[in-house]
DSSP file (Angstrom, degrees, kcal/mol; ACC not computed):
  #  RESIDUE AA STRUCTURE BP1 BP2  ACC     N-H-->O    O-->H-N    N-H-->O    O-->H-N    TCO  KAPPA ALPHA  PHI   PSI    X-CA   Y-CA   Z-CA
    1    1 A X              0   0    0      0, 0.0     8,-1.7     0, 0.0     2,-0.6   0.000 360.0 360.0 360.0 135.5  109.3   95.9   95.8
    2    2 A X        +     0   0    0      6,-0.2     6,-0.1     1,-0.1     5,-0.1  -0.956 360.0 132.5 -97.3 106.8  108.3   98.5   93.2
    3    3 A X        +     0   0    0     -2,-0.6     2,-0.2     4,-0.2    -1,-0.1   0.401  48.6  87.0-119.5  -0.3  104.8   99.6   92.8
    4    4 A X        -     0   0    0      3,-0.5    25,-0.1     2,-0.2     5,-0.1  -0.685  67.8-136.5 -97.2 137.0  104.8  103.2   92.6
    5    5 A X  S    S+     0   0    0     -2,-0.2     2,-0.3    25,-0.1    24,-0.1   0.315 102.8  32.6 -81.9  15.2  105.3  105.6   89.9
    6    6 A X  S    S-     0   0    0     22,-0.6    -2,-0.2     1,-0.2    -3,-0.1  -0.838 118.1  -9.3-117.1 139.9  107.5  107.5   92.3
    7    7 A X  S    S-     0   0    0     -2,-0.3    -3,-0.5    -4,-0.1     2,-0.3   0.538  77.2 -82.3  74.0 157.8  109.7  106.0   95.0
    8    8 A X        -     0   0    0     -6,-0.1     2,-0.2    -5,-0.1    -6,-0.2  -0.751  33.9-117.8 -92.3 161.5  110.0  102.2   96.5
    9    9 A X        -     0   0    0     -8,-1.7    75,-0.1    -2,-0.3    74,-0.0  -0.643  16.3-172.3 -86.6 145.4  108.1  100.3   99.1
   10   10 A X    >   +     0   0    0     73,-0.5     3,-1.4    -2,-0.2    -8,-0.0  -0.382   6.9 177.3-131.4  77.2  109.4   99.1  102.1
   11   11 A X  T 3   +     0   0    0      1,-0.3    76,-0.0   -10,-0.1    73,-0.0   0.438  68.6  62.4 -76.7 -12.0  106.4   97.1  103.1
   12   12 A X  T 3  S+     0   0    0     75,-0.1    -1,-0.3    74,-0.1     2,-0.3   0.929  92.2  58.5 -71.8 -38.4  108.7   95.8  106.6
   13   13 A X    <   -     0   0    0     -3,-1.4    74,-0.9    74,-0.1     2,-0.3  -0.590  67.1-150.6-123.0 146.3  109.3   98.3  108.2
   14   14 A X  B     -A   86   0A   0     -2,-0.3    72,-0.2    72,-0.2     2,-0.1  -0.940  28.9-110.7 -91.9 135.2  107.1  101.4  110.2
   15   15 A X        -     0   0    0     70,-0.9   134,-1.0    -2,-0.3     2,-0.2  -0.509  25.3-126.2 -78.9 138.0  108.0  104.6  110.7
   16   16 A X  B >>  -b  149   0B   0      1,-0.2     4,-1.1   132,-0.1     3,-0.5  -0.529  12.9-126.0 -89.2 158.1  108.6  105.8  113.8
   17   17 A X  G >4 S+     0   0    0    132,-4.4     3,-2.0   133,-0.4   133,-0.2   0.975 108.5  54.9 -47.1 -66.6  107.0  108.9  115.4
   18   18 A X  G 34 S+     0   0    0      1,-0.3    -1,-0.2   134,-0.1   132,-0.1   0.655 109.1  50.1 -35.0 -27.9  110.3  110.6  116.2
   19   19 A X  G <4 S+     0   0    0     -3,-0.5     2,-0.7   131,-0.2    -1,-0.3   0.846  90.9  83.6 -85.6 -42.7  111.2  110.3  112.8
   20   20 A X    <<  -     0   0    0     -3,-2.0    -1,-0.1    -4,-1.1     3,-0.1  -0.527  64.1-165.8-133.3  64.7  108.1  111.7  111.3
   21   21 A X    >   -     0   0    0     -2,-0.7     3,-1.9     1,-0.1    93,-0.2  -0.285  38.2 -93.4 -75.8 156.8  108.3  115.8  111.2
   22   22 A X  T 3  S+     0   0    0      1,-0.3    93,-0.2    93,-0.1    -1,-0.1  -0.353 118.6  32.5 -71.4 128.0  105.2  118.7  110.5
   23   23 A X  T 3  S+     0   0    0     91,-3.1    -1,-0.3     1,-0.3     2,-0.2   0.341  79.2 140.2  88.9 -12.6  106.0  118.8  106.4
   24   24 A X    <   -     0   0    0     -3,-1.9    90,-1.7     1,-0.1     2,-0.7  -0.194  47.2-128.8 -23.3 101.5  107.0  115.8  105.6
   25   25 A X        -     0   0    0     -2,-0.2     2,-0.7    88,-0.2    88,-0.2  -0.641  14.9-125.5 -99.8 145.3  105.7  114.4  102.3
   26   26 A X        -     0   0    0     -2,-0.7    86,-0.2     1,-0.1    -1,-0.1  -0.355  30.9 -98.7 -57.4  94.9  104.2  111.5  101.9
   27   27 A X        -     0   0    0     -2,-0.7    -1,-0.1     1,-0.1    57,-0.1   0.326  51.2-118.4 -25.0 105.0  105.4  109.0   99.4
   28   28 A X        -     0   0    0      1,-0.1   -22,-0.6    84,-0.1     2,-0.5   0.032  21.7-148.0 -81.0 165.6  103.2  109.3   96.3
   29   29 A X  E     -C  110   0C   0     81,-4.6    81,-1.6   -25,-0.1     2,-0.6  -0.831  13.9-171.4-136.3 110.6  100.9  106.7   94.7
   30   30 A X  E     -C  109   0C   0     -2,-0.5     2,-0.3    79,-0.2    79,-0.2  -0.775  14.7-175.3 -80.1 115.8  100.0  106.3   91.3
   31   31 A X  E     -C  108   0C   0     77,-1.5     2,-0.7    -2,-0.6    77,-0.7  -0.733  23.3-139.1 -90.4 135.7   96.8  103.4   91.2
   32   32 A X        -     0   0    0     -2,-0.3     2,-0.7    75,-0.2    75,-0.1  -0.949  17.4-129.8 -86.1 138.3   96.0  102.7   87.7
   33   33 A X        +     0   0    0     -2,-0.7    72,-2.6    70,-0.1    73,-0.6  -0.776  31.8 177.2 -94.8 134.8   92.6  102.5   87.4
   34   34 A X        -     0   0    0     -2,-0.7     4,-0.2    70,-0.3    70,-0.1  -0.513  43.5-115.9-116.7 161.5   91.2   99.7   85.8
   35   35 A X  S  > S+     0   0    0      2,-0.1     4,-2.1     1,-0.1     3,-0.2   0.934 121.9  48.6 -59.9 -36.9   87.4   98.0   84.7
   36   36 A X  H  > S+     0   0    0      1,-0.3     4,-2.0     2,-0.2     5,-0.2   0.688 109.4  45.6 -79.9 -31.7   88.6   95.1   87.0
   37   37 A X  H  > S+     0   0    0      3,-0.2     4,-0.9     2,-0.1    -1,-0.3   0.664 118.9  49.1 -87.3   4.2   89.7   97.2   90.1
   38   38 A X  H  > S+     0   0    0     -4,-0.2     4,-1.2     2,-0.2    -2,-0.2   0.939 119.1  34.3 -97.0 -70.0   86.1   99.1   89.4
   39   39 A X  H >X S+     0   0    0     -4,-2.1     3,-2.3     2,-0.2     4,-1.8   0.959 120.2  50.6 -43.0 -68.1   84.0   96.1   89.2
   40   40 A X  H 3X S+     0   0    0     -4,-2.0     4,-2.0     1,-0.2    -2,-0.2   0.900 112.4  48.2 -52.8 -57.4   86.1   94.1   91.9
   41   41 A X  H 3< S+     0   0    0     -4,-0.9    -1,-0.2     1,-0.3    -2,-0.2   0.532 110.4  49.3 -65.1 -17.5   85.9   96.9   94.2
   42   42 A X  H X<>S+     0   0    0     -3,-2.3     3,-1.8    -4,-1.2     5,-1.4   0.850 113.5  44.6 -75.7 -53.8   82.4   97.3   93.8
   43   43 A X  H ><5S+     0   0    0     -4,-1.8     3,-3.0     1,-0.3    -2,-0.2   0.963 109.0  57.6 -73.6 -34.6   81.5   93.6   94.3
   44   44 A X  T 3<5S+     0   0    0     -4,-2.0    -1,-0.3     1,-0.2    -3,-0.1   0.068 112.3  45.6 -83.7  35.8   83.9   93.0   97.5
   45   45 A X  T < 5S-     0   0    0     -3,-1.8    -1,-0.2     2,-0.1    -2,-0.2  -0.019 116.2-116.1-113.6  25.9   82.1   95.6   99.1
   46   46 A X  T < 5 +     0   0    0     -3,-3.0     2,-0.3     1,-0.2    -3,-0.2   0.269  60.6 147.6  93.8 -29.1   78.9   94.7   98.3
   47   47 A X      < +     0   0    0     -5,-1.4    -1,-0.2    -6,-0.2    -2,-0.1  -0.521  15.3 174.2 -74.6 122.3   77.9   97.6   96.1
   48   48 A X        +     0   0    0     -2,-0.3    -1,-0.2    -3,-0.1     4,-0.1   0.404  31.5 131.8-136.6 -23.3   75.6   96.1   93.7
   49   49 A X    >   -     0   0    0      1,-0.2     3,-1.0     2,-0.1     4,-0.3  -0.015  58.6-132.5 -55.2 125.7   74.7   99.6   92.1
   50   50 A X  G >> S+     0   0    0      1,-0.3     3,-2.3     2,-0.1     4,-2.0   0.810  98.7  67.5 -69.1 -12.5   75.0   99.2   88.2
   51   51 A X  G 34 S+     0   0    0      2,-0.2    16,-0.4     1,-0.2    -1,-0.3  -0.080  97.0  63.2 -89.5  45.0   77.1  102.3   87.2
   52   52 A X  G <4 S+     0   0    0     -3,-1.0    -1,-0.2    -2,-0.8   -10,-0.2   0.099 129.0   4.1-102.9 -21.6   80.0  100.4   89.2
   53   53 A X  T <4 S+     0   0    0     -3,-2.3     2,-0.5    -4,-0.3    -2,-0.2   0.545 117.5  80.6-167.2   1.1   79.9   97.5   86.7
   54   54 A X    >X  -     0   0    0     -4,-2.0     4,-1.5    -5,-0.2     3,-0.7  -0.900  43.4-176.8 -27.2  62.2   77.5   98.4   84.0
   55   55 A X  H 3> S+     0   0    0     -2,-0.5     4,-3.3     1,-0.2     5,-0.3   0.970  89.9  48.6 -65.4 -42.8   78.7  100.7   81.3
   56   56 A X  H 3> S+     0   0    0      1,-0.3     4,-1.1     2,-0.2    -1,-0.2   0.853 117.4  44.6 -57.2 -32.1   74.7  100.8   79.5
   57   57 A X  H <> S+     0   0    0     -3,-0.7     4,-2.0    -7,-0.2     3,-0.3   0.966 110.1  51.5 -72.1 -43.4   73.4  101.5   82.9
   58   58 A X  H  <>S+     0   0    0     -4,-1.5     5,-1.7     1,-0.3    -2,-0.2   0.854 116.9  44.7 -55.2 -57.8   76.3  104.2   83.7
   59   59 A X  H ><5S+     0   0    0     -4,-3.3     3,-2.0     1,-0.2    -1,-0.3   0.848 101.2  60.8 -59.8 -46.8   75.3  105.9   80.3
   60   60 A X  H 3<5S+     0   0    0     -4,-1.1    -1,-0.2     1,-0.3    -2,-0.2   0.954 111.6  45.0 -79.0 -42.5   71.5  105.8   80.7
   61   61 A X  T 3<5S-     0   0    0     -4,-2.0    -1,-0.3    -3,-0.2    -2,-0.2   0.419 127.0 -93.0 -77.2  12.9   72.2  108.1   83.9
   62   62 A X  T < 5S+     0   0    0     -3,-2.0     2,-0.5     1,-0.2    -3,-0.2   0.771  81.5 126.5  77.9  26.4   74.7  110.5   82.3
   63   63 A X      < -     0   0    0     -5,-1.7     2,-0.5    -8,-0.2    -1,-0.2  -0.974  59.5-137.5-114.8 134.8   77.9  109.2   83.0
   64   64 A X  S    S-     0   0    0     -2,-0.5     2,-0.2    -3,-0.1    -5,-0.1   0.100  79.8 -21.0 -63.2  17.9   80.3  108.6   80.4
   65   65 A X  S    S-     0   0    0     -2,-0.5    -1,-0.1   -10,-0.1   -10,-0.1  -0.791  90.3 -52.9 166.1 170.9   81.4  105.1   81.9
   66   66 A X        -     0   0    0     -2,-0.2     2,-0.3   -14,-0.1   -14,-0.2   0.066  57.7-154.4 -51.4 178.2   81.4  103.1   85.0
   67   67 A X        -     0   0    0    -16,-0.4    36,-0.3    36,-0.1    34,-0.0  -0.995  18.4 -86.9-152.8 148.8   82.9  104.8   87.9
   68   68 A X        -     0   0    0     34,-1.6     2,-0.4    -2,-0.3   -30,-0.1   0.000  40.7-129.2 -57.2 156.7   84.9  104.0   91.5
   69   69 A X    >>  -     0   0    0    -31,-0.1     3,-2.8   -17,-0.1     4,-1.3  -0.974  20.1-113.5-105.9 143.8   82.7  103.4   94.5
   70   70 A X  H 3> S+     0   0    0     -2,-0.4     4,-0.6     1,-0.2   -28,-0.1   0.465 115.7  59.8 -33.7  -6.2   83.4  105.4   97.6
   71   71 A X  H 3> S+     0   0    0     -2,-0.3     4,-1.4     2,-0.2    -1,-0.2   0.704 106.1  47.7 -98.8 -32.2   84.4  102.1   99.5
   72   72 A X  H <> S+     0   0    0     -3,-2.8     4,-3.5     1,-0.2     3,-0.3   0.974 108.2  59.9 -81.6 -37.1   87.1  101.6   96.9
   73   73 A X  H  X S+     0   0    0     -4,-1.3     4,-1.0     2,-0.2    -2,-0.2   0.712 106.3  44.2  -2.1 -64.5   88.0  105.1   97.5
   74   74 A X  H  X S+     0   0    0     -4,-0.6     4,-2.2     2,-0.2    -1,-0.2   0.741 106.3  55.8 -58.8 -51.1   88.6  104.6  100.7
   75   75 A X  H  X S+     0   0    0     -4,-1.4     4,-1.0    -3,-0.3    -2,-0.2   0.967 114.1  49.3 -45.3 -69.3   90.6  101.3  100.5
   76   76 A X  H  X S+     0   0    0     -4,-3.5     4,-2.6     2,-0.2    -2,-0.2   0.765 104.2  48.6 -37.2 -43.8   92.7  103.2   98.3
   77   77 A X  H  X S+     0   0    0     -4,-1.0     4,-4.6    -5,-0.2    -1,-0.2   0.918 114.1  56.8 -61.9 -51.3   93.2  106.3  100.4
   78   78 A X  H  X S+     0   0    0     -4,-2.2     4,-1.9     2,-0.2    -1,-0.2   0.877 108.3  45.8 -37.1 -34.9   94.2  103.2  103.3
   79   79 A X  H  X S+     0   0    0     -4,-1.0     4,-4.3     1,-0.2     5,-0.3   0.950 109.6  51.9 -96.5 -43.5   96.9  101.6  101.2
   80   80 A X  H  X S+     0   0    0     -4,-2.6     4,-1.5    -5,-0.2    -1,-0.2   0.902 116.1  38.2 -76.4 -27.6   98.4  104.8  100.3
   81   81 A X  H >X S+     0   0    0     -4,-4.6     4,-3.0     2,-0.2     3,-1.1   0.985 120.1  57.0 -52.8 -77.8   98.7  106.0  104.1
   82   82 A X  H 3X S+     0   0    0     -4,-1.9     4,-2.6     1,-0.3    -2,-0.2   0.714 105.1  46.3   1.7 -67.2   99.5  102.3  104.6
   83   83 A X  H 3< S+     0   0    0     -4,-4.3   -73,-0.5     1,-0.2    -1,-0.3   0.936 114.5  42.5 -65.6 -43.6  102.2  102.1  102.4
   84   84 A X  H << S+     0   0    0     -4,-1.5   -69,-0.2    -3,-1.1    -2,-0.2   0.913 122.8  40.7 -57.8 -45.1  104.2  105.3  103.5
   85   85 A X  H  < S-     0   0    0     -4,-3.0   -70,-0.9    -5,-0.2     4,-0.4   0.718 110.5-126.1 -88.9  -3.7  103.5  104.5  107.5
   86   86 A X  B  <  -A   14   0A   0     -4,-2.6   -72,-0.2    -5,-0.4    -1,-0.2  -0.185  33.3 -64.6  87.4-172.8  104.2  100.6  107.3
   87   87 A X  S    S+     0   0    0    -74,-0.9   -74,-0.1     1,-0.2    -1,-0.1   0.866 127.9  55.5 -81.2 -73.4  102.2   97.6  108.3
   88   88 A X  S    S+     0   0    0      2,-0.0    -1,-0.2   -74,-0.0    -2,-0.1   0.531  84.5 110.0 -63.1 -51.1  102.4   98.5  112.5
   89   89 A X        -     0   0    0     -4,-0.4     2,-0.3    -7,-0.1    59,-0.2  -0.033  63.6-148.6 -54.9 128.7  100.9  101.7  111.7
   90   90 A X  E     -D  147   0C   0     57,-2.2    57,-0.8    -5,-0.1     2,-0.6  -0.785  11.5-141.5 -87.6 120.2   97.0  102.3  113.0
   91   91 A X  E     +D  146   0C   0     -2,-0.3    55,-0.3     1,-0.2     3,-0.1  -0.972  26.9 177.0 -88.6 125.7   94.7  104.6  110.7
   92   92 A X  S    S+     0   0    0     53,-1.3     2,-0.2    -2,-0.6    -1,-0.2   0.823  70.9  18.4 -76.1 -47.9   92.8  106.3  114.1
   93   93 A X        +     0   0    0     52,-1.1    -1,-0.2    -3,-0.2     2,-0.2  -0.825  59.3 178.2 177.2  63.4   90.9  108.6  111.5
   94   94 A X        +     0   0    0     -2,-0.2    50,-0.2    50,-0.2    48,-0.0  -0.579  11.8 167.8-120.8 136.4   90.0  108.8  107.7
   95   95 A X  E     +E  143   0C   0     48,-1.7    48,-0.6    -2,-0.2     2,-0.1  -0.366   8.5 168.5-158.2  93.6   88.1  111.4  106.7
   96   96 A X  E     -E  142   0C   0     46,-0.2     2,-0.4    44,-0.0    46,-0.2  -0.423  23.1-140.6-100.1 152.2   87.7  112.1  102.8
   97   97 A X        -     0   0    0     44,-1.4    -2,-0.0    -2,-0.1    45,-0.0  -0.974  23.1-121.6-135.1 114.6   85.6  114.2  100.4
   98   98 A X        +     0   0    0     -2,-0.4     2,-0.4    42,-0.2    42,-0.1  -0.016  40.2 155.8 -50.4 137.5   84.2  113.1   97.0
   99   99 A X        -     0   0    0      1,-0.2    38,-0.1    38,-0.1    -2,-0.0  -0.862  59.7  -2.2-152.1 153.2   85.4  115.3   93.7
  100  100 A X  S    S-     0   0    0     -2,-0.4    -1,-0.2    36,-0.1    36,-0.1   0.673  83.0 -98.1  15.7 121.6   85.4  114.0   90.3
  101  101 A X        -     0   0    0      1,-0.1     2,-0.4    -3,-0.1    35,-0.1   0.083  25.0-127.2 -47.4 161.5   84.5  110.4   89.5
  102  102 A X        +     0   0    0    -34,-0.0   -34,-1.6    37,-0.0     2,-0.3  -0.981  34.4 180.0 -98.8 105.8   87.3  107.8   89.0
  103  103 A X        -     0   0    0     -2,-0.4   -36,-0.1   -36,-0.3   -70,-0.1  -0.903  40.5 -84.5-159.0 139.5   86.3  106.1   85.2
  104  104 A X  S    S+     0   0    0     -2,-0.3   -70,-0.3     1,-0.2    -1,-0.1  -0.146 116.7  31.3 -65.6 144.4   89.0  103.1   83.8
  105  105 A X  S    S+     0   0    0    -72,-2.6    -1,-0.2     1,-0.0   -71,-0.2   0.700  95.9 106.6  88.0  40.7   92.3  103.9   82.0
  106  106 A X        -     0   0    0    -73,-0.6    -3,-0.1    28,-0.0    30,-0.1  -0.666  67.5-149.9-125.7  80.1   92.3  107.4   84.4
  107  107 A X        -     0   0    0      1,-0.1    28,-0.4    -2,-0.1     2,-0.4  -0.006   9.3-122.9 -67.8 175.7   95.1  106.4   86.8
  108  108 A X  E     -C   31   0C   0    -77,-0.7   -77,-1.5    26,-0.1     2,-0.6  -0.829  21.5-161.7 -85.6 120.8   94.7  108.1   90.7
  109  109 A X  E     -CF  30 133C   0     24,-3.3    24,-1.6    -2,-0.4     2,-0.3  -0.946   8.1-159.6-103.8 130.1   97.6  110.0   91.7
  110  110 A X  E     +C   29   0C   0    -81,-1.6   -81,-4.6    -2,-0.6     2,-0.2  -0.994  11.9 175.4-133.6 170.7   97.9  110.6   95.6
  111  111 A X        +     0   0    0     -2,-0.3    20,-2.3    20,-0.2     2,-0.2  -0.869   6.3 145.1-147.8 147.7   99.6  113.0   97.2
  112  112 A X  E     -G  130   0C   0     -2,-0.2     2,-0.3    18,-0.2    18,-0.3  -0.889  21.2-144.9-171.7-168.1  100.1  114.2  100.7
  113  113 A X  E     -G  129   0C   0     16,-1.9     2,-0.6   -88,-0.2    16,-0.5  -0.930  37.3 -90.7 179.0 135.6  102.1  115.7  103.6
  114  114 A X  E     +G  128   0C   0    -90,-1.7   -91,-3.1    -2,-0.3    14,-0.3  -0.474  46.9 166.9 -44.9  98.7  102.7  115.6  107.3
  115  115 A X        +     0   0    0     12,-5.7     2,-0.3    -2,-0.6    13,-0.2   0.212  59.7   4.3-126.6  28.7  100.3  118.5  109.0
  116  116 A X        -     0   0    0     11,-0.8     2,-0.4   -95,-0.1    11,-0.4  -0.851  51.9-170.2-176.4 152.0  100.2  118.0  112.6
  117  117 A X        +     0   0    0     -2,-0.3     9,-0.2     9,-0.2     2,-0.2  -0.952  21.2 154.9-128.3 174.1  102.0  115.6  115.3
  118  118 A X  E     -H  125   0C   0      7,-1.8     7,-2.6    -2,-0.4     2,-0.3  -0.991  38.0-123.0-170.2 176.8  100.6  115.7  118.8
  119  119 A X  E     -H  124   0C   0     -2,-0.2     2,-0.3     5,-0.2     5,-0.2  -0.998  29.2-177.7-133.5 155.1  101.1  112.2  121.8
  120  120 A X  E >   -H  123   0C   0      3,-2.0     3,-1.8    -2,-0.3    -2,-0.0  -0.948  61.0 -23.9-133.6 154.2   97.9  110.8  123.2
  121  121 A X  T 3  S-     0   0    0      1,-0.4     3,-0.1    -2,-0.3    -1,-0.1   0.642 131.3 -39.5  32.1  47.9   97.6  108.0  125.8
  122  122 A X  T 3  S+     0   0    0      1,-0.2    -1,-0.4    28,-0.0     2,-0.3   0.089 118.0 101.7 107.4 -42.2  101.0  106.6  124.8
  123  123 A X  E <   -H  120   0C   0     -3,-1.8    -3,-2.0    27,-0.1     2,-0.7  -0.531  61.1-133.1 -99.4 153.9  100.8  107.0  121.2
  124  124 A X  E     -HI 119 148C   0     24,-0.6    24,-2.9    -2,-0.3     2,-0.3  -0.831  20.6-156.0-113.1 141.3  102.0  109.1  119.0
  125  125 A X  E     -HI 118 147C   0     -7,-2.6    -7,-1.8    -2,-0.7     2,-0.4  -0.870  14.7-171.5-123.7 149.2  100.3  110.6  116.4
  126  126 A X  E     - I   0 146C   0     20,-0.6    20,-1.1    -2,-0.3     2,-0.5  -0.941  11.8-154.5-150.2 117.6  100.8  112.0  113.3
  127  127 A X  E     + I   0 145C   0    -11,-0.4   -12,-5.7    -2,-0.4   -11,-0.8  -0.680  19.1 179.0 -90.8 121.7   98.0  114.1  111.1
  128  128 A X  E     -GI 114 144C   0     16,-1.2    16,-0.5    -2,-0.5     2,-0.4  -0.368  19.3-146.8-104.6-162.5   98.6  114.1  107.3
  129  129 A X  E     -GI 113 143C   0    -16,-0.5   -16,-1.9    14,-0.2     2,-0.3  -0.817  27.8-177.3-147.0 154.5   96.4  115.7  104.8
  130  130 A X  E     -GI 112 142C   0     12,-2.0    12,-3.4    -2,-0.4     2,-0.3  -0.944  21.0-165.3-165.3 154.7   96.1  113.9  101.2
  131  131 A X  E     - I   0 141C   0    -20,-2.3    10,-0.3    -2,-0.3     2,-0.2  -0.875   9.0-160.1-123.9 158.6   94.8  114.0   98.1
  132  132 A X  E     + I   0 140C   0      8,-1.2     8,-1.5    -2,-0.3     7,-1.2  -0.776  32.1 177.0-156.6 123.2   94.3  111.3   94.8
  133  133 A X  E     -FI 109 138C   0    -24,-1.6   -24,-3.3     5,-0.2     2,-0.3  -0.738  13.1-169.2-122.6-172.5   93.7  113.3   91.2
  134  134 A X  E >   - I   0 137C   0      3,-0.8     3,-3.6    -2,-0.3     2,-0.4  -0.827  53.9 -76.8 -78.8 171.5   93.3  112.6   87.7
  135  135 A X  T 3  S+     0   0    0    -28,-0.4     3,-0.1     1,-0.3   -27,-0.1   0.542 131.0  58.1 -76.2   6.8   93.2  114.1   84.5
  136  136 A X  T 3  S-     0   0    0      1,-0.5     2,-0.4    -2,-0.4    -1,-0.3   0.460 117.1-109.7-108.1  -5.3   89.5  115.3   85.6
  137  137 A X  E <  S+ I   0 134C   0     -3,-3.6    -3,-0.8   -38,-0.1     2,-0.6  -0.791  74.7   5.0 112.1-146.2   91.0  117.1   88.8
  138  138 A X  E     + I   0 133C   0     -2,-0.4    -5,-0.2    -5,-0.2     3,-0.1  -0.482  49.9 174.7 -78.8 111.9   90.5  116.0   92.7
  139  139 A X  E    S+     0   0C   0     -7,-1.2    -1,-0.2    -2,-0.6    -6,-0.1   0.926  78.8   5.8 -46.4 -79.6   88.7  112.7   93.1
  140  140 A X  E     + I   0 132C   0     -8,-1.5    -8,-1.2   -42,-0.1     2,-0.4  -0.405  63.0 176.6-103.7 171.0   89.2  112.6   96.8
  141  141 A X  E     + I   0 131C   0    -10,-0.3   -44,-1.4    -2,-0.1     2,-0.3  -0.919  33.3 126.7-146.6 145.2   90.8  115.4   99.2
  142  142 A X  E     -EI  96 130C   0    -12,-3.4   -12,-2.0    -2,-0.4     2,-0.3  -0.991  48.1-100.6 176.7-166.1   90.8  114.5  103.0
  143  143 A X  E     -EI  95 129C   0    -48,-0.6   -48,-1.7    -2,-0.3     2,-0.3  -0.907  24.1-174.9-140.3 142.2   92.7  114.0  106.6
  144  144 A X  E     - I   0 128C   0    -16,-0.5   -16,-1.2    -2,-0.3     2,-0.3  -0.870  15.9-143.6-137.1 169.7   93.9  111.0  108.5
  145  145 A X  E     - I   0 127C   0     -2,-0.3   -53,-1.3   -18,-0.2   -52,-1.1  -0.933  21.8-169.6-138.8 128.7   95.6  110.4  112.1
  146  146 A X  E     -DI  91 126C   0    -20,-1.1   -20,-0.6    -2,-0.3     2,-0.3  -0.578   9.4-146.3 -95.6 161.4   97.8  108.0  111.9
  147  147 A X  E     -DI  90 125C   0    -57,-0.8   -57,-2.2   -22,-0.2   -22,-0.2  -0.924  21.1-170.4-133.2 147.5   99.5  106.3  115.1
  148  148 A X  E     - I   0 124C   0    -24,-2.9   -24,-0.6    -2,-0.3     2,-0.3  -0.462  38.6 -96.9-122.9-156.8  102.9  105.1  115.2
  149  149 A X  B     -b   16   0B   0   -134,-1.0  -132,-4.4     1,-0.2  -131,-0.1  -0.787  36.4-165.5 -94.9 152.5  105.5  103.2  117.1
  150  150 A X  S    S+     0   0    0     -2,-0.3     2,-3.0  -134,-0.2  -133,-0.4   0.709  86.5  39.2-108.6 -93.7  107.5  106.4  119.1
  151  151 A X  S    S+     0   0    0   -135,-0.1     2,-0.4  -134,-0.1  -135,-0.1   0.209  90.3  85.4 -87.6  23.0  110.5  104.0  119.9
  152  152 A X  S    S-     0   0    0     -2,-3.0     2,-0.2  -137,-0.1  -134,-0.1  -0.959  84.8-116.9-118.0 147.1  111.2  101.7  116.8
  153  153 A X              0   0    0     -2,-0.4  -139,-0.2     1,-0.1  -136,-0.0  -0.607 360.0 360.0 -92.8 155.4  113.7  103.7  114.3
  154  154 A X              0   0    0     -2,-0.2    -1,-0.1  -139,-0.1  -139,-0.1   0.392 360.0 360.0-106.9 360.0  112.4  104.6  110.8
């Protein structure tokens, strides 16, 4: 399956730790962003705030349109680790920083790379650093720990 404006998915399979080396990049992911993933992503997390699904409100407060919420943010950041490390793969460890709002028909690009491995109680773990921009510069920048399978082959 193709969903990426770079590379294919192989949504079966995990990577193993052995496989995984310090520099590695991370299969990028272009989201388009949409009103519907804005809205939807606001109401299946709850976030009720109108400049999520408002445009008049979003204007009255000085933004030039609705905008992502950090929860979809997050989801996002999830899927794109997700997608690179497989379904088996554990996020231990998300940790992101807000930059420049997300506003429809501005896709997300992210982008990332292998920056530590280390083994802890059995698992092996594998620290990436990431990004997601758009034509307004970095939405998100941040770090995850991943764990993977050490003995299944990538």
């Amino acid at each position: 399956m193709t969903d990426r404006a770079v590379g294919t998915v192989d949504r079966t399979r995990t990577l193993a730790w052995n496989a995984v080396q310090v520099g590695d990049e991370v299969t990028p992911l272009e989201v388009p962003v949409t009103t519907t993933l804005i809205v939807a992503g606001a109401i299946a997390s709850r976030d009720y705030m109108p400049v999520h699904h408002d445009r008049d409100f979003a204007n009255s407060q000085g933004s030039k349109d609705i905008f992502l919420n950090i929860l979809t943010t997050n989801g996002l950041c999830v899927k794109f680790l997700n997608d690179w490390a497989g379904p088996e793969a554990m996020i231990k460890k998300l940790s992101i920083r807000l930059g420049v709002p997300a506003y429809p028909n501005d896709p997300l690009r992210f982008t990332g790379s292998v920056t530590g491995k280390s083994t802890a109680n059995g698992e092996g773990l594998v620290e990436v650093s990431f990004r997601s921009t758009n034509s307004l510069g970095d939405h998100a920048t941040g770090t995850a720990v991943l764990s993977l399978l050490e003995g299944v082959d990538a």
